[in-house]
N, C-alpha and C positions, 0 to 999 in steps of 0.2 A: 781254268786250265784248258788248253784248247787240246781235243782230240781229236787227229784226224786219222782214221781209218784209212787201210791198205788202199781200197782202190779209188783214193782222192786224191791222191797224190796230181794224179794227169790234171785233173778239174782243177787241183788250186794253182799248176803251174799254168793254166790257163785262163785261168778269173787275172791272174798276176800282167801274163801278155797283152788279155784284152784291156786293163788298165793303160799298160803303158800305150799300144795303139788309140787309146779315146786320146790321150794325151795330146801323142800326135796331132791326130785331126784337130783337135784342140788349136795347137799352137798353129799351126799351116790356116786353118779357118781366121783365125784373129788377126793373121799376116794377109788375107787377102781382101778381108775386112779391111783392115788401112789401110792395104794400097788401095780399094776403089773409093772410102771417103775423099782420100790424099786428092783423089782423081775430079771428086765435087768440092772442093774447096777452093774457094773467092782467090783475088791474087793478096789479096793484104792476108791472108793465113799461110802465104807461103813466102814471106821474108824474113829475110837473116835472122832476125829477133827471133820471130818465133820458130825457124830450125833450133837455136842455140839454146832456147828456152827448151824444146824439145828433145834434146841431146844429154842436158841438164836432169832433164827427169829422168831417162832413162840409164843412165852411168849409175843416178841414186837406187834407183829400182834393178840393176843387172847387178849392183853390188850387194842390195839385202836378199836380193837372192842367190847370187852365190855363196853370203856367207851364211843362210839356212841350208842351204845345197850341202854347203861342207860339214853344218852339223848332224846335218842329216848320214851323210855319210858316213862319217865317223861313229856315229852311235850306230849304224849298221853293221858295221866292220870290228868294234867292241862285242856287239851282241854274240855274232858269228863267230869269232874269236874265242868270246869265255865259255862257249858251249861246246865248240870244240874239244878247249883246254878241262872242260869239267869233266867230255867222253872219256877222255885218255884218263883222266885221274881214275876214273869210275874202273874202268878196266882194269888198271894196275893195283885198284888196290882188290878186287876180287880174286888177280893171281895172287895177292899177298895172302890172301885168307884162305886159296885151296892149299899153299905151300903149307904154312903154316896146321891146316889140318892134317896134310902129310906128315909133318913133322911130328904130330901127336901119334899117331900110329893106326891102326886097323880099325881100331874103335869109331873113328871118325870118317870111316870110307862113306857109311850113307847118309854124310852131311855133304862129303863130296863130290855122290853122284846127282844130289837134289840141285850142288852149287853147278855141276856141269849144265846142268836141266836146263838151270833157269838161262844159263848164261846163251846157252844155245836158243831158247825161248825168246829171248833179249833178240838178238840176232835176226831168228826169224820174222820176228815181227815188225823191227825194227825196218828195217832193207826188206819187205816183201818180193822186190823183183828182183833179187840178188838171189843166187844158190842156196839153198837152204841148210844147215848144217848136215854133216851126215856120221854117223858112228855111233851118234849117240841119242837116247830118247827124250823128250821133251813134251811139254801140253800143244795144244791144237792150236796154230797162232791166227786161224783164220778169220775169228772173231775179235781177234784182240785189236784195243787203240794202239795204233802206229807211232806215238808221242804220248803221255802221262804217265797216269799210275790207272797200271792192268789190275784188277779185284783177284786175276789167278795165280798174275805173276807178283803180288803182294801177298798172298798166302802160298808161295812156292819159298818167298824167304822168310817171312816169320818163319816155316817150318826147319829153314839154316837154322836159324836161331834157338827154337827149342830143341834141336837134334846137340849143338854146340853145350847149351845147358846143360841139357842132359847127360854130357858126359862125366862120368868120376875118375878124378886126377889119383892112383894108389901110388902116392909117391911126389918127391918136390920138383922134380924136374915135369911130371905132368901137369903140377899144378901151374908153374910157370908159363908151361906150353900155353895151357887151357886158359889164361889168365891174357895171353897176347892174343889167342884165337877170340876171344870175346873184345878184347879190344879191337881185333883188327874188324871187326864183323861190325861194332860200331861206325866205323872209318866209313866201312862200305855202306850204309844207311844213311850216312851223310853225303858222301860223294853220291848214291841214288838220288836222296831227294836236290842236293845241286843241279843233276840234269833234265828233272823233274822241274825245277821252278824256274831254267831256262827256256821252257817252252810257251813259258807264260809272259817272256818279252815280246812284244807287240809293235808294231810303230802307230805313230799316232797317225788313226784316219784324218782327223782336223786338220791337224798340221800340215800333213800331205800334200790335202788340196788348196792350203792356204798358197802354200808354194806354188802350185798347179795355178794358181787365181794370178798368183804375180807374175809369174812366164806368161800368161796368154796376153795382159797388160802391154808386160816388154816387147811380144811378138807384134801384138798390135802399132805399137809406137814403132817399130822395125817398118811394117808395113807404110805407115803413114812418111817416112822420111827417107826408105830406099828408092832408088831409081827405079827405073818401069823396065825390066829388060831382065833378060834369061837367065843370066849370070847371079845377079841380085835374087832372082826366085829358087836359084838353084844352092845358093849358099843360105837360104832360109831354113827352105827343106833339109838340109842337112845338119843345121842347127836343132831343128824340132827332134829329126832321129835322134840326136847324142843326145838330147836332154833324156826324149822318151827312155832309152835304151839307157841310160845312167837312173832312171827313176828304176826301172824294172831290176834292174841289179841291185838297186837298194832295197825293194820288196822280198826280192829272193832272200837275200842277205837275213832279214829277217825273220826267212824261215829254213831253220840251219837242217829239219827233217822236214822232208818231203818236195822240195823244190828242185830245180835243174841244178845250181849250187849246192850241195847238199854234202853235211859230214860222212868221210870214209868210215866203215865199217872195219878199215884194219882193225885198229885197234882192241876190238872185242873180239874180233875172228883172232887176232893174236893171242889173246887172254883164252880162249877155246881151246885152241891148239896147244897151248902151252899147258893148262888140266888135263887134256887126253894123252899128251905125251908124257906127262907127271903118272897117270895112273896107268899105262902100258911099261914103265919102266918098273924092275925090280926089288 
């Protein structure tokens, strides 16, 4: 599981950009590479045949790379997507488990101030350069991983849990309570570790540069068959940006914490806010 600490955030969205710039130069290098072979080549390597020959490969080659390109992207855009969709689950279902503790009654307020804790701990650590929660108290998130499983905020909720045990139902509508509050507390253990084993989608580095290998290829054959002039160098470079600047958005992609791209906090600031206004009402 990858942990990355608060103040890594800037360094991996940077390791990310100077990827996509090697790229760049990458592609723009292999473009000028065949233009200047193009430029030492006999006249029999520059007839129709072997343009059409040359054209021929490159259609084959622009085409398995664009449809790596699109699987790439797509499984970027799934990743970011279900990590997203696990946040919000995660959040809704922790409001479901302080309601529900409400619903139990008094007995269960300091299961629900440990639930505010953590949830604000969550937060904190989560978004470090976001406002920090305020109202309510919480652990020190300055040391905590930014992404996985925290050792403090994994014993902030075992201690839900045996606080929720521990309680005794005197009566059957308690016990019903108590019966959906352990199931909902489950729920939430689940929806945790969902967002938990999202962090451990990765893209593949192989794959990556396998792509990377086949763009400098195609740049290269680009080089070797465009014309010698401005125009032709300027629709290169502009090509290399969109790929580079489509590769880098696919990195980001997947990393749904800590990148430029990166999941809103609503949703757990919502679930916060929604426990403190639950435990200031009457």
């Amino acid at each position: 599981m990858e942990l990355i600490q608060p103040n890594s955030a800037g360094r991996s969205s940077m390791r990310e950009f100077t990827s996509a710039f090697v790229v760049f130069i990458l592609l723009c290098a292999s473009s000028l590479i065949g233009l200047y072979v193009q430029s030492r080549l006999r006249a029999e390597h520059r007839s129709a045949d072997t343009r059409e020959l040359l054209q021929l490969v490159i259609g084959t080659l622009v085409t398995f790379a664009a449809l790596v390109l699109g699987l790439l992207t797509n499984s970027a855009a799934v990743t970011f997507d279900q990590a997203s969709h696990d946040r919000g689950e995660y959040a809704m279902r922790l409001m479901d488990l302080d309601r529900c503790l409400r619903n139990y009654g008094p007995e269960a307020e300091t299961a629900r101030q440990q639930l505010r804790s953590y949830t604000a701990a969550v937060v904190a650590s989560t978004w470090p350069a976001e406002p920090h929660p305020a109202g309510v108290t919480y652990p020190d998130t300055a040391k905590m991983a930014r992404t996985g499983e925290d050792p403090v905020l994994a014993r902030l909720m075992n201690r839900i849990g045996m606080e929720i045990y521990g309680l005794n139902a005197p009566d059957a509508l308690r016990a019903h309570l108590l019966q959906g509050c352990l199931d909902t507390y489950f729920s939430v253990l689940r929806a945790r570790a969902a967002v938990i084993e999202d962090t451990q989608r990765k893209m593949s580095i192989p794959f990556y540069w396998v792509l990377v290998f086949w763009l400098i290829v195609v740049f290269a054959c680009f080089g070797l068959c465009s014309p010698r002039n401005g125009l032709a160098l300027l629709v290169i470079i502009l090509g290399a940006v969109s790929l580079s600047t489509a590769l880098f958005v696919i990195s980001e992609l997947f990393r749904p914490y800590g990148g430029m791209i990166g999941i809103s906090s609503t949703t757990m600031r919502a679930a916060l806010a929604h426990m403190m206004q639950a435990s200031e009402s009457p």
